[in-house]
N, C-alpha and C positions, 0 to 999 in steps of 0.2 A: 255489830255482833249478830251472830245467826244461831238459832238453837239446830241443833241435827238433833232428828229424829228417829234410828233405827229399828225398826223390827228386822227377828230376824232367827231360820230354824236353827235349836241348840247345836247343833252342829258346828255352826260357824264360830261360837261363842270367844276362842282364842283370836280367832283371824282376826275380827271387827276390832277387838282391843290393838291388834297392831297395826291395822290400816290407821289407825288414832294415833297410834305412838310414832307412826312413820311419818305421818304430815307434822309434827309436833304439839300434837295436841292431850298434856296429860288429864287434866281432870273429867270425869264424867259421871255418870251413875246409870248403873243397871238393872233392872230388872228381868229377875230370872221366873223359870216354870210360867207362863205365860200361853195361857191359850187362846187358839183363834182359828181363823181359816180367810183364806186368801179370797177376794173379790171377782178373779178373774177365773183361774180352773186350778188354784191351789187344792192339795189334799187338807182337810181337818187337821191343825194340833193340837187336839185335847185330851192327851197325856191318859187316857182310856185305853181298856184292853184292845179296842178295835181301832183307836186313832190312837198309839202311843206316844207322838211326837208333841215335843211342844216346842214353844217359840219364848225369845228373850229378847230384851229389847235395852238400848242405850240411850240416854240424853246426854247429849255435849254442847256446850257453849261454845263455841268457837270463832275466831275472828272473821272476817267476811273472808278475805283470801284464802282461806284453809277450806271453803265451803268444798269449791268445783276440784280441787284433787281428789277429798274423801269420797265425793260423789263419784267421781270416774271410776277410783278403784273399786267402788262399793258394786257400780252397774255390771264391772266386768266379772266380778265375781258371782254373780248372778247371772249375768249371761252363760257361764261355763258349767253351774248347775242350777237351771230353772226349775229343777222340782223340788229344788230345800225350801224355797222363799227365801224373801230378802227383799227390803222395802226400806229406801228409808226416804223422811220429807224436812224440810227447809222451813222453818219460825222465823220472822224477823222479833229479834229482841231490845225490848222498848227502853226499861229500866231494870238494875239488878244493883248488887254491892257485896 
């Protein structure tokens, strides 16, 4: 099992729930209004009069085989708009119930 990690600008917030529901993966949990700024040459989103955007984010558990679809779909999504942001990272998950 592998935890997905998404960040990602509110924007996306429907898409990423169906990139999840398209590989077969329902459960997850979200965090919304979420602010930050990107490492590389992101814009600020801290939901501010001059930064108004913010960012949301997903944890999902998923089985190892679902990791590299949600990953592909997630890069190209990102690829087609690099100035939203959209990040996501890969947990190896040890124990859970």
């Amino acid at each position: 099992m592998k935890a997905l990690f998404i960040t990602y600008n509110q924007a996306y917030s429907d898409e990423i729930v169906e990139v999840l529901e398209e590989a077969g993966q329902r459960g997850f949990t979200r965090w919304t209004d979420i602010q930050g700024r990107g490492h590389f040459n992101g814009t600020p989103h801290l939901g501010s009069h001059a930064w108004p955007e913010q960012n949301h984010a997903v944890l999902a558990v998923v089985p190892d085989e679902k990791v590299r679809p949600v990953l592909d779909k997630l890069k190209a999504k990102d690829e087609n708009a690099p100035d939203l942001g959209l990040r996501a990272f890969v947990w190896a998950v040890e124990e859970g119930y």
